[in-house]
Z-matrix of the N, CA and C atoms (Angstrom, degrees):
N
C 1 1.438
C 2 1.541 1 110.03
N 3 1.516 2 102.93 1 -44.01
C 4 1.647 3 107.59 2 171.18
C 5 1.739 4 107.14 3 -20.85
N 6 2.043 5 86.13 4 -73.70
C 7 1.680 6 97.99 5 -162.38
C 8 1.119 7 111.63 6 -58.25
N 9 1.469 8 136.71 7 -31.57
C 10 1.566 9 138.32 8 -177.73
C 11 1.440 10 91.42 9 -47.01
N 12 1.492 11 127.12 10 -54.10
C 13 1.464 12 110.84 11 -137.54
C 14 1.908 13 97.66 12 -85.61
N 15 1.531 14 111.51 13 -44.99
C 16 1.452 15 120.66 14 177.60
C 17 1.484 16 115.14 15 -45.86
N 18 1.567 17 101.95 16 -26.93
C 19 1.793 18 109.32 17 -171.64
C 20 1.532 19 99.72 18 -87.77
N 21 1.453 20 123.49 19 -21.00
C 22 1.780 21 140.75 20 -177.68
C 23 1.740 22 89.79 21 -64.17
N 24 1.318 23 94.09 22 -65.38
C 25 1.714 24 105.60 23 -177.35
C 26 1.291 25 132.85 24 -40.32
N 27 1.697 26 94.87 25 -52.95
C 28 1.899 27 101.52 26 161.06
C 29 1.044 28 126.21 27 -59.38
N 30 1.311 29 123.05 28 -46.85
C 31 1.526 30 133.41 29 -160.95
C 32 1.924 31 91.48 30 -73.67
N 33 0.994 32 103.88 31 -34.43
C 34 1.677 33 92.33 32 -179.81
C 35 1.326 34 134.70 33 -76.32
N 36 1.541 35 86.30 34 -35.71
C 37 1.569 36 99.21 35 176.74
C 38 1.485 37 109.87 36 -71.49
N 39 1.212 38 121.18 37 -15.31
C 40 1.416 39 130.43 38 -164.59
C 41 1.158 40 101.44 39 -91.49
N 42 1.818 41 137.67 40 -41.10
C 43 0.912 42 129.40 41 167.69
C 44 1.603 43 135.36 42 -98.49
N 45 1.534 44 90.15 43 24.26
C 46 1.808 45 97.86 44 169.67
C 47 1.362 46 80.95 45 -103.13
N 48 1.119 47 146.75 46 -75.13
C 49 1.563 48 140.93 47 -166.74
C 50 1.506 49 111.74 48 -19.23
N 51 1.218 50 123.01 49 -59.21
C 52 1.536 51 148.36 50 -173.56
C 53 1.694 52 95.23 51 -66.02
N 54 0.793 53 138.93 52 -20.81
C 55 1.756 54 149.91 53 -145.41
C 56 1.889 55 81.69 54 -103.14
N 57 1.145 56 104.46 55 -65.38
C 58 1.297 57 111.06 56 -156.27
C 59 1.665 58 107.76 57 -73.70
N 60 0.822 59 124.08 58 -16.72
C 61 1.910 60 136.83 59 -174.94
C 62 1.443 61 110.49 60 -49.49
N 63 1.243 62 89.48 61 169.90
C 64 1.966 63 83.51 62 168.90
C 65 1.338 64 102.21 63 -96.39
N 66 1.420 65 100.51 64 161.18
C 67 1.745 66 93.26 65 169.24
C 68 1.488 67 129.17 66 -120.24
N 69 1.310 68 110.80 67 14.55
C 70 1.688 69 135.77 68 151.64
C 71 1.106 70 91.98 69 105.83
N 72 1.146 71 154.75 70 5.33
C 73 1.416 72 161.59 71 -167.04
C 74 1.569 73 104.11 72 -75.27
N 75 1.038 74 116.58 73 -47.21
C 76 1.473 75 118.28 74 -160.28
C 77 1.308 76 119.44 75 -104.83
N 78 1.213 77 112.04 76 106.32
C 79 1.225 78 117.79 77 177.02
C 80 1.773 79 140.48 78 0.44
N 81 1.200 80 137.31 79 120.73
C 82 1.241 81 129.15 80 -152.67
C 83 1.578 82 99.23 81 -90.13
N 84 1.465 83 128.31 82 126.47
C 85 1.346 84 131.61 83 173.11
C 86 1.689 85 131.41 84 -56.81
N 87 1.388 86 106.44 85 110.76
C 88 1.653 87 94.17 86 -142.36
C 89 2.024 88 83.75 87 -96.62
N 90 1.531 89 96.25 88 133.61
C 91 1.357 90 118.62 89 167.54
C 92 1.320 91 123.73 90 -53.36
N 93 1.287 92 114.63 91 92.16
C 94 1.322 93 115.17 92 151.86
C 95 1.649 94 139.16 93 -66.31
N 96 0.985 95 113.56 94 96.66
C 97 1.739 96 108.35 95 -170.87
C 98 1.873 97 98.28 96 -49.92
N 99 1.453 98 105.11 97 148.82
C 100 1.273 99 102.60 98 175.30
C 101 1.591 100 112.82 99 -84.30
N 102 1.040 101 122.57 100 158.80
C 103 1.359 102 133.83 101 156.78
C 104 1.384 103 125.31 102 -36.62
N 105 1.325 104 146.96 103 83.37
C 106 1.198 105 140.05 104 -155.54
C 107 1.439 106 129.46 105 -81.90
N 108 1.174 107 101.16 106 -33.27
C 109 1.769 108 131.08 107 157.12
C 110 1.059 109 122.26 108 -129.84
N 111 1.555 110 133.65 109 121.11
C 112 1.047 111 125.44 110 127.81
C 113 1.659 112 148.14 111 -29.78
N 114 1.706 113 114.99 112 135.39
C 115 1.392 114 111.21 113 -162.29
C 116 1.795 115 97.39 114 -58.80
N 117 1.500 116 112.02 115 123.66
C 118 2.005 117 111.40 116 169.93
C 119 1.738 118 90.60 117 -48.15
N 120 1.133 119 86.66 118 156.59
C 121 1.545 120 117.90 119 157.89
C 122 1.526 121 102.17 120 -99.28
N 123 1.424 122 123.15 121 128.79
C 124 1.074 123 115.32 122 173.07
C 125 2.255 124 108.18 123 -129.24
N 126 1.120 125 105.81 124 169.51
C 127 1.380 126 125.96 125 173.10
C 128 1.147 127 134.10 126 -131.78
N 129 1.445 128 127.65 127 141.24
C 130 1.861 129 116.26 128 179.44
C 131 2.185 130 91.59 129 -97.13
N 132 1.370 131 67.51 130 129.67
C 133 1.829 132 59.32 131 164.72
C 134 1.746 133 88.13 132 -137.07
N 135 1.831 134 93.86 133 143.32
C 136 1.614 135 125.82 134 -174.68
C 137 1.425 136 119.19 135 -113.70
N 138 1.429 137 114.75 136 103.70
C 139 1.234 138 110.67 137 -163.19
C 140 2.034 139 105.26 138 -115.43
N 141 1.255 140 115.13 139 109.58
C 142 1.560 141 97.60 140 -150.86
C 143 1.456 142 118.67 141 57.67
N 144 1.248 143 133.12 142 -141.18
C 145 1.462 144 147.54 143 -172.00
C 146 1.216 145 119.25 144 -108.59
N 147 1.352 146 86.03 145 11.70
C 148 1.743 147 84.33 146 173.91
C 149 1.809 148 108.07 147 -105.13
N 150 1.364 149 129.11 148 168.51
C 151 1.638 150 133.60 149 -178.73
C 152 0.857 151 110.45 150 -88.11
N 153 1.394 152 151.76 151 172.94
C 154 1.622 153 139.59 152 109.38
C 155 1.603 154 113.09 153 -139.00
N 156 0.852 155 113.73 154 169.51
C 157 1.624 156 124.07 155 -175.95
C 158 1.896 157 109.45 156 -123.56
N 159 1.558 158 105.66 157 145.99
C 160 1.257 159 123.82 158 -175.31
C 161 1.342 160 131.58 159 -118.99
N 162 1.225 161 122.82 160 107.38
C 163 1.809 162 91.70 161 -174.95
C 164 1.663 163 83.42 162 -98.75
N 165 1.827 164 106.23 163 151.49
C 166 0.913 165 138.97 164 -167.19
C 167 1.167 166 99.53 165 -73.24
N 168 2.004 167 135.21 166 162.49
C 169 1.329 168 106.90 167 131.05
C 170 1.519 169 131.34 168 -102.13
N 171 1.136 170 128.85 169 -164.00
C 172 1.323 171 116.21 170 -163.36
C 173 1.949 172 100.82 171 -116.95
N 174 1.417 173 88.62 172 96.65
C 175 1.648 174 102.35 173 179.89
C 176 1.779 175 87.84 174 -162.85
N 177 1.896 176 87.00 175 163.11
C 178 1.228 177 111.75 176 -174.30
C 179 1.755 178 116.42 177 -33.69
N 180 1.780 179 94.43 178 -68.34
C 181 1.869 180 107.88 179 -178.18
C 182 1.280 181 105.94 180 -60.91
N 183 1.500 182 134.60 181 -26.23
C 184 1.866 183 120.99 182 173.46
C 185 1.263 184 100.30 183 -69.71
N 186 1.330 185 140.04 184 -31.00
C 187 1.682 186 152.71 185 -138.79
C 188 2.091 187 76.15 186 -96.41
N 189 0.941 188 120.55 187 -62.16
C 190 1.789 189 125.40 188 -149.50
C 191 1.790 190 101.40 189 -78.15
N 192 1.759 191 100.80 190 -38.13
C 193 1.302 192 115.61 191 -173.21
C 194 1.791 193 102.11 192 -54.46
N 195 1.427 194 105.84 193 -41.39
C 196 1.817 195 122.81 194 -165.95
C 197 1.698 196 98.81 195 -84.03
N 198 0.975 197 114.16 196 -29.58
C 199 1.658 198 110.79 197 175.98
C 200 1.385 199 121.57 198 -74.94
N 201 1.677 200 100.76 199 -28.62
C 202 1.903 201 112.57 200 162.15
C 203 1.632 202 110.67 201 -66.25
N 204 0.927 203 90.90 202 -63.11
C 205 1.272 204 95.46 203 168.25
C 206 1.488 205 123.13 204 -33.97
N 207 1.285 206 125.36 205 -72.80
C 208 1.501 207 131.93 206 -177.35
C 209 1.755 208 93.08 207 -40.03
N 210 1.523 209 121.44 208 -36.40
C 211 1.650 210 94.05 209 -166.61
C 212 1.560 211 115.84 210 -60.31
N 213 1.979 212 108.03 211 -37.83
C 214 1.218 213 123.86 212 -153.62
C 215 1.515 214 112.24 213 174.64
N 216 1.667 215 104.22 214 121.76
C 217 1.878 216 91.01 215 -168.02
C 218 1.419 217 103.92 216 -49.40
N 219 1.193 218 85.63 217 157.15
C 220 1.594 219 112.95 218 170.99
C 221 1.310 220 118.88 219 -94.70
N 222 1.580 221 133.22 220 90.82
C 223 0.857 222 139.47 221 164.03
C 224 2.007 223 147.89 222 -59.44
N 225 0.753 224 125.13 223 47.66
C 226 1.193 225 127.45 224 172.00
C 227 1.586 226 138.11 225 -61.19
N 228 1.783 227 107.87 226 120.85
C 229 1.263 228 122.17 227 171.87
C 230 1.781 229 107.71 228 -58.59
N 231 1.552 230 139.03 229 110.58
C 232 1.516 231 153.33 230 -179.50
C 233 0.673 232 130.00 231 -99.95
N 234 1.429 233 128.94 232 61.83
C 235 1.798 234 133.42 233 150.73
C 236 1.258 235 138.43 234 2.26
N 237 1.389 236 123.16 235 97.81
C 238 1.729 237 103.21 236 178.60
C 239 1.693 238 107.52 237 -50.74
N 240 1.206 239 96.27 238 172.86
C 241 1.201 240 96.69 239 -177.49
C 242 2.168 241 103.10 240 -165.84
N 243 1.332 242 98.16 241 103.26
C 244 1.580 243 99.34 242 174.93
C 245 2.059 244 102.29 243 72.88
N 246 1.228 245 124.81 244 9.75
C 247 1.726 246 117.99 245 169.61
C 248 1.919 247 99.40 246 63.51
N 249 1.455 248 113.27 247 38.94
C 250 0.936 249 126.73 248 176.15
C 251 1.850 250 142.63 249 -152.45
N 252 1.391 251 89.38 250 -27.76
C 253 1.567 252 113.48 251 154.18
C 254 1.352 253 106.70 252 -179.63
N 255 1.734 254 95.93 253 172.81
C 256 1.646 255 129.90 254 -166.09
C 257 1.592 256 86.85 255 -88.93
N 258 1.660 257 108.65 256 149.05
C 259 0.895 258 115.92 257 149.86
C 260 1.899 259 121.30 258 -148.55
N 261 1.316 260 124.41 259 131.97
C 262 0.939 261 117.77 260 -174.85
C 263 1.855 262 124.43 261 -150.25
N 264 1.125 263 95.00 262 155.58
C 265 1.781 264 90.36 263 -141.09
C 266 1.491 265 103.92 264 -87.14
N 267 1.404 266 126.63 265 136.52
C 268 1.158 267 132.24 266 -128.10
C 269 2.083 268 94.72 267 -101.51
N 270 1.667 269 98.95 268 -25.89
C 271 1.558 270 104.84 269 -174.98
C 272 1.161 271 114.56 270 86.85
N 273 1.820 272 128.95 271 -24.91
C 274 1.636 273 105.81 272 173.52
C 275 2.012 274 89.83 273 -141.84
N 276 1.103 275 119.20 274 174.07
C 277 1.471 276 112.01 275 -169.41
C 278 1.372 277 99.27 276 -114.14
N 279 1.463 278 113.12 277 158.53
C 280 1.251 279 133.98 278 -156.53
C 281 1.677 280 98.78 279 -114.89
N 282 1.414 281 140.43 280 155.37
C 283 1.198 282 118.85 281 138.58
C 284 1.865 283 133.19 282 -64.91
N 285 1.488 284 78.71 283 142.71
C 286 1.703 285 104.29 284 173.32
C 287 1.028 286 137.33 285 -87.01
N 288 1.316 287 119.79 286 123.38
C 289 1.419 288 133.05 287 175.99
C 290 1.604 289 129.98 288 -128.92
N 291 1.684 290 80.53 289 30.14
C 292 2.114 291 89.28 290 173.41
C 293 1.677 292 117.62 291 -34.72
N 294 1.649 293 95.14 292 133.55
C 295 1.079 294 107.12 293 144.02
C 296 1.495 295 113.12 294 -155.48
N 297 1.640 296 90.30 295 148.60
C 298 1.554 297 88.37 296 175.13
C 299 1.762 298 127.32 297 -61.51
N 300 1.349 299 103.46 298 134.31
C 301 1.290 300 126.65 299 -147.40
C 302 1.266 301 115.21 300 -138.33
N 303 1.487 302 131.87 301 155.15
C 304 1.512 303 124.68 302 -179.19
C 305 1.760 304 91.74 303 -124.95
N 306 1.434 305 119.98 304 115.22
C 307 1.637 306 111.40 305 166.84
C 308 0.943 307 86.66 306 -105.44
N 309 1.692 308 82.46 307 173.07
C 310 1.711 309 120.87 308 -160.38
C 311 1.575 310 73.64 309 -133.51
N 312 1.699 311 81.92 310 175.67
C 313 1.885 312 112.70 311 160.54
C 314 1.119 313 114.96 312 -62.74
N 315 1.448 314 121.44 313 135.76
C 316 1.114 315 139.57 314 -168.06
C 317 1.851 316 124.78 315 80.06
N 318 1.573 317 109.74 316 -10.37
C 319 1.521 318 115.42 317 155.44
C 320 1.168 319 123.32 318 -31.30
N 321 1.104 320 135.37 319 142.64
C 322 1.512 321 139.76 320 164.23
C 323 1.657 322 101.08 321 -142.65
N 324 1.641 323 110.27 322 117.39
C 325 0.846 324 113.91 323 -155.71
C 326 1.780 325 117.03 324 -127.20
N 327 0.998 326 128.95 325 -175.02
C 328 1.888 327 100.18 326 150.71
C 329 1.375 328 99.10 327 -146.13
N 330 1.448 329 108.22 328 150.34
C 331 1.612 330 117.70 329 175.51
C 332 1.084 331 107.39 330 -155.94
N 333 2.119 332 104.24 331 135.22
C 334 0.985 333 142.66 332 -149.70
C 335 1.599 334 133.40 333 39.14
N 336 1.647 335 78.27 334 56.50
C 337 1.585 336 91.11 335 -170.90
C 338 1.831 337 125.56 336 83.80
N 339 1.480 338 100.12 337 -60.45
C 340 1.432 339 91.95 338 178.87
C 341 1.509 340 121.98 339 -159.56
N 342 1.609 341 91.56 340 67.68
C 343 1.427 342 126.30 341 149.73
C 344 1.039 343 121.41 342 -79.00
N 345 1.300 344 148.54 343 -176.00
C 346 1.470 345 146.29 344 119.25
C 347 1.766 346 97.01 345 -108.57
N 348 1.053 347 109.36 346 161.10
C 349 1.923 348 114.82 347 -179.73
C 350 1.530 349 89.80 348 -143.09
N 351 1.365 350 117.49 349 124.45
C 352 1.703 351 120.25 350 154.07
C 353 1.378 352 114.23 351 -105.23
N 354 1.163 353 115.14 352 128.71
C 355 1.478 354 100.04 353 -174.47
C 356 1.683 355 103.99 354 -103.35
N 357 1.128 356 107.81 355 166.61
C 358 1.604 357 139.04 356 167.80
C 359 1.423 358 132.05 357 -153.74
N 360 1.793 359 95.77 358 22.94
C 361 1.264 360 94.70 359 159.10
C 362 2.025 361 92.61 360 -147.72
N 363 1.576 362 92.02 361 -133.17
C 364 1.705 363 69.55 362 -166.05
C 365 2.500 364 73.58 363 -143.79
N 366 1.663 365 87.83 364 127.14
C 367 1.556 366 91.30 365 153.90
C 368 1.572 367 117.88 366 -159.08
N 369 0.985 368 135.39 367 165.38
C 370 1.667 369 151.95 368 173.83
C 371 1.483 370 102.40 369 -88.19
N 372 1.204 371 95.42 370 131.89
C 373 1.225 372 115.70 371 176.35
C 374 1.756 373 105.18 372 179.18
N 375 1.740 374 117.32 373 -170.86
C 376 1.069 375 127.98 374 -142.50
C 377 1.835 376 94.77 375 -117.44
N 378 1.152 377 128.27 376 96.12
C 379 1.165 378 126.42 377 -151.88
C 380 1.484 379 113.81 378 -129.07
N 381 1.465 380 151.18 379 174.06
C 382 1.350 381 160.09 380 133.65
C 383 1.572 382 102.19 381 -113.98
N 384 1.367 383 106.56 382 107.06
C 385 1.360 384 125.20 383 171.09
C 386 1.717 385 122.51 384 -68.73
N 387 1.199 386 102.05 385 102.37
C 388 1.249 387 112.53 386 162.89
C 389 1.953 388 143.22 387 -58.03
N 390 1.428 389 95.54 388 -37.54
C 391 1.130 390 117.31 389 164.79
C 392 2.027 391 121.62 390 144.84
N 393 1.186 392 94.62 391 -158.05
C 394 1.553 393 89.45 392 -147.90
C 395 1.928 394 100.52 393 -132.64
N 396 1.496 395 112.41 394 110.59
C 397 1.251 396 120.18 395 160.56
C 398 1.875 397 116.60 396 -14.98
N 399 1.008 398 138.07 397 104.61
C 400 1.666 399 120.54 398 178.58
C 401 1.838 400 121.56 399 -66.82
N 402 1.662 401 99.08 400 -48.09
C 403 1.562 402 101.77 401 154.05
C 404 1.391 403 119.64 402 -148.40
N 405 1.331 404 97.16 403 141.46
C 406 1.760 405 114.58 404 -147.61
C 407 1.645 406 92.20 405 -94.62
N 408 1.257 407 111.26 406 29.30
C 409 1.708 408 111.11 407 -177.63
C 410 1.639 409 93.07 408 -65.32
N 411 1.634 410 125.28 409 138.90
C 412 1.510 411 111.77 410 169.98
C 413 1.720 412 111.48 411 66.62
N 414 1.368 413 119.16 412 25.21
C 415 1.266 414 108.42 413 -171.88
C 416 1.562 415 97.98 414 -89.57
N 417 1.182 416 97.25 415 -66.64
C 418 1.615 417 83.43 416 -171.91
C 419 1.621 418 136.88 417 -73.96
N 420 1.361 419 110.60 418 -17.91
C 421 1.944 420 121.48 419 152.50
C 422 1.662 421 103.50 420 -46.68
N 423 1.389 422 128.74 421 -29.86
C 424 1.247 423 133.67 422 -159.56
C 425 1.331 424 105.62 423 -83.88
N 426 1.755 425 101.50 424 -32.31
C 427 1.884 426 107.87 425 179.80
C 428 1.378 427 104.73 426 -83.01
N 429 1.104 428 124.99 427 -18.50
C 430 1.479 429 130.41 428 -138.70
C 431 1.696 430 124.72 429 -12.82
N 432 0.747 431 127.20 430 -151.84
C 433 1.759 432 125.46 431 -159.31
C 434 1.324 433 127.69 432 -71.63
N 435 1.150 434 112.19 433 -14.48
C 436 1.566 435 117.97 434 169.22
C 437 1.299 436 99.69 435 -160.65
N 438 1.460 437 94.59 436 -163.39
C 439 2.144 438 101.87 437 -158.04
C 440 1.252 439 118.39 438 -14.41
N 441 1.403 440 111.15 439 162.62
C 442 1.702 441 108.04 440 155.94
C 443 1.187 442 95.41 441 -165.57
N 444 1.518 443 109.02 442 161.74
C 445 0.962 444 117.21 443 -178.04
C 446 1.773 445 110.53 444 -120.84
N 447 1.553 446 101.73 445 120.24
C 448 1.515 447 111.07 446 -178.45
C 449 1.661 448 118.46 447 -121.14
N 450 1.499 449 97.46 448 155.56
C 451 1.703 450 124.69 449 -160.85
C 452 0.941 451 66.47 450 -112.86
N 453 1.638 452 100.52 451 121.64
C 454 1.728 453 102.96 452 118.26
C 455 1.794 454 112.26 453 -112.38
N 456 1.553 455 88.74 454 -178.49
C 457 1.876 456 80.16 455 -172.77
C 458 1.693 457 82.06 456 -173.87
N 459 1.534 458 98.05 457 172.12
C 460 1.109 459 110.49 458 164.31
C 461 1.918 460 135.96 459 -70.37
N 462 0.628 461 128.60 460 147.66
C 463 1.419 462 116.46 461 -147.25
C 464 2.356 463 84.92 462 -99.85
């Protein structure tokens, strides 16, 4: 009677296991590798006669900053400001996404909505980052000591 019941046991367990399986029928899920990077957003920004290039970052105000842009560079007269960066006022506001932040040279930043800030030196403060100089060769001779006047545009 033992074995009747242990042999009840196998045979069942054996065929709920089998119950639950696949049964090759259905199509095998084909691997997509994910996307690893996104295409940069990039920008020419013109400071005097000299070039430079930007990759964007990927937030709302870089997203709105690049859509102004597409109509027509955006030109702005840039104030020193503190022997550390330009700042110059953009005329309509962007969305915000401050956070406190430490830039460096070559930052491009926005504050209080609708600034732009380039930096060429380095400070903390409360910021939504716009994006980032790629090489700062000639960056700061390019700002030089007071006003300037900078292009941006689409790259």
């Amino acid at each position: 009677m033992r074995r009747a019941i242990i042999l009840a046991c196998s045979l069942l367990l054996m065929f709920s296991s089998t119950a639950c399986g696949e049964d090759g029928n259905e199509p095998e899920s084909a691997s997509v590798p994910a996307q690893e990077e996104s295409e940069t957003m990039q920008m020419k920004v013109q400071a005097g006669d000299a070039t430079f290039f930007a990759a964007l970052e990927e937030n709302t105000a870089a997203k709105a900053f690049l859509e102004l842009m597409k109509d027509a560079p955006v030109v702005l007269r840039m104030s020193d400001y503190s022997g550390f960066e330009k700042v110059g006022s953009l005329g309509i506001s962007l969305p915000e996404n401050d956070s406190q932040t430490t830039a460096e040279s070559g930052d491009i930043v926005l504050y209080n909505g609708n600034q732009i800030v380039i930096f060429y030196g380095t400070n903390s403060w409360s910021y939504t980052r716009l994006g980032k100089i790629d090489d700062l060769t000639g960056w700061t001779e390019a700002l030089g000591t007071g006003d300037v006047t900078v292009t941006f545009s689409v790259n």
